[in-house]
N, C-alpha and C positions, 0 to 999 in steps of 0.2 A: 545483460540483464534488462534491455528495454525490449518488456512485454507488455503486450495491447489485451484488450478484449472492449468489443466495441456494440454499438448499438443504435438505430436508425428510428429519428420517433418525426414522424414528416415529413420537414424539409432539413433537420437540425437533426447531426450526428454526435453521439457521444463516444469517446475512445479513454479509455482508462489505459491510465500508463503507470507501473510500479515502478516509484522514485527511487524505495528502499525498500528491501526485503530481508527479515531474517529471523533468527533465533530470540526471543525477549526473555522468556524465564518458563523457572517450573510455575506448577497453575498456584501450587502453597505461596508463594512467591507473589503473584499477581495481585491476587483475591485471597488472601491470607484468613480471612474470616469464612472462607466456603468451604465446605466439609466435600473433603476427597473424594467421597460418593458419588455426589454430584458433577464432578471434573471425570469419574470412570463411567459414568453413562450416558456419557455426553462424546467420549473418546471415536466409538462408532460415524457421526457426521464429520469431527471436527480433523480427523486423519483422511489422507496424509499431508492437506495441504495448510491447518494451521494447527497441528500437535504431531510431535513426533513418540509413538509409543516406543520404540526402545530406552528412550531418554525421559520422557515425560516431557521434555520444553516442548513450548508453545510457541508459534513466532506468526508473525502477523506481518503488513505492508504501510506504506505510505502510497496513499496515490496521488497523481496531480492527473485529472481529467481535462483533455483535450476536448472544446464542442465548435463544432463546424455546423455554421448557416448555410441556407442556400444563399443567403445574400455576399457571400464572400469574406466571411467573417470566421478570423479564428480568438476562441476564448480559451485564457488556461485558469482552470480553479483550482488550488492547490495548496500545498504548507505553506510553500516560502522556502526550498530549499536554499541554502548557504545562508537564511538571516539568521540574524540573535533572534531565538526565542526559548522557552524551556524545552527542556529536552528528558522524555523517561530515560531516569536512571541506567536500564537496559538496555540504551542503545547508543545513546549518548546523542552526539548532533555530525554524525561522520560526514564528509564531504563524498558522496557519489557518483561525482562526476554528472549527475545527472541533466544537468543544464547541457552539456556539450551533447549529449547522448539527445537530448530532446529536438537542441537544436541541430543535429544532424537529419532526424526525419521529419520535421514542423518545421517548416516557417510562415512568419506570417503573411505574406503577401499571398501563402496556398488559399 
């Protein structure tokens, strides 16, 4: 589940990395005050990769972005996967392994 999509602005590269990914709720569920309407003409952009139309759920990501200097520097801006912090109801605060996964293709001295 560690997918990239990246992007070069200089000398400073940015790599987005999906911590967590998945299912969160139906859109009634989300945004309980937005009228359905609006959640069915919006279905068109938002499929298939955050609404699922046979189901109606929505699912979104977590990312933690990787940025690479020229100067040899690696940054990660991110949640904080494994701390205490709140967690939407939906998803809860799972452990993804995501650290092991990261530190398999980053490390810092890259």
């Amino acid at each position: 589940m560690f997918s990239t999509n990246s992007v070069r602005l200089g000398d400073v590269g940015f790599a987005r990395t999906a911590e967590w990914r998945g299912a969160i709720a139906r859109a009634s569920e989300i945004v309980p005050e937005a009228p359905e309407r609006m959640w069915r003409d919006n279905v068109p952009w938002l499929s298939p990769h955050l609404h699922d139309s046979p189901t109606g759920v929505h699912r979104a990501d977590t990312p933690t972005w990787v940025i690479r200097s020229s100067e040899s520097r690696t940054i990660l801006a991110g949640t904080g996967n494994d701390e205490e912090r709140a967690c939407p109801p939906a998803r809860g605060c799972p452990d993804t392994g995501f650290r092991d996964n990261l530190a398999a293709g980053t490390r810092p001295e890259q």
